[in-house]
N, C-alpha and C positions, 0 to 999 in steps of 0.2 A: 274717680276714674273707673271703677269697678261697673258703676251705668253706665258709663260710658262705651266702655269695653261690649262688655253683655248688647248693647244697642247696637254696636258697631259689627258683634260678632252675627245676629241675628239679621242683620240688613245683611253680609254678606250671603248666611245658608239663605236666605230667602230668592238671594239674586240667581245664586247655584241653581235653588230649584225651579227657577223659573226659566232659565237658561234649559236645563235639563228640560222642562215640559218643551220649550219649543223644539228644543231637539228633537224627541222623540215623538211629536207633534209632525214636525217636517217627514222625518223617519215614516208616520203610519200613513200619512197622507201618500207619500211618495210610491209606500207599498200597492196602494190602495189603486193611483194609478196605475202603474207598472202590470196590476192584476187586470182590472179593465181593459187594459190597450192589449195586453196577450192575449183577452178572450172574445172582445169584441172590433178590435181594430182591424186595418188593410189586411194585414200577416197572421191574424188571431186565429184562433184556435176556433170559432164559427166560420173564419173565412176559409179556413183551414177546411173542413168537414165539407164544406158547399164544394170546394175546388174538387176535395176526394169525391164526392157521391159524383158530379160533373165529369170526372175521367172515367169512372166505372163505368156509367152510359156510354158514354163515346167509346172502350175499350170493346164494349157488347155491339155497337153499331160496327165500326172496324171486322169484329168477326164476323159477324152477320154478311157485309159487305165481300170482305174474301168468298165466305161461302158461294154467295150469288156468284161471282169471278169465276167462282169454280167451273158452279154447275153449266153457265154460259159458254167456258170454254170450253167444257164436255162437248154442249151443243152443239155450237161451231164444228169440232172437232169433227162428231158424226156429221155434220151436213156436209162437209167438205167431203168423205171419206166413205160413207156407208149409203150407198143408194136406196139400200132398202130403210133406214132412215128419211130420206129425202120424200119418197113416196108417202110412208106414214104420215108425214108432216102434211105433206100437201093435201092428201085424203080427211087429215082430223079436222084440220087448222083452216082450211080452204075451201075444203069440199069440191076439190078436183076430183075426175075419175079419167081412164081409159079409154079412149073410142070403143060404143059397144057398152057401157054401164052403166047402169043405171045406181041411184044414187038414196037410199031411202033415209030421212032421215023422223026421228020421234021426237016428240016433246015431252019432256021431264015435270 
């Protein structure tokens, strides 16, 4: 009975540890996923970083954009309002002048 036993006893730790490996088989594999998908999936931690670098641009364009806003409605602003604006404009931008002017322009 005593080989018997000892056989009996042995087939079971064997079954234990074999139980055990899959477990912790399942367990690394599992981790292993879990790693992967956080770093490389839809949500991950690469998707992550693109998305970040992706807003910083657009946050730089956005200000950029105000800026322009600005300065345009400076512009406006005087053209509506400061005649001696309006004339500058016409003179740089146009090459308007006054009855009576003559108009010399160089080349750069």
């Amino acid at each position: 009975m005593s080989g018997y036993h000892n056989l009996l006893e042995r087939q079971v730790r064997a079954e234990a540890n074999r139980n055990r490996m899959i477990f912790f088989t399942i367990i690394i594999l599992s981790l292993i996923y879990l790693s992967i998908s956080l770093v490389f999936g839809d949500m991950g931690l690469v998707k992550y970083l693109e998305m970040s670098r992706t807003r910083k641009n657009l946050e730089k364009q956005i200000t950029e954009v105000h800026r322009q806003n600005e300065q345009l409605r400076l512009q406006l602003k005087a053209l509506k309002d400061d005649p001696f604006y309006r004339e500058k404009l016409a003179r740089e931008e146009y090459g308007l002048s006054k009855p009576d002017e003559y108009i010399f322009q160089y080349d750069r």
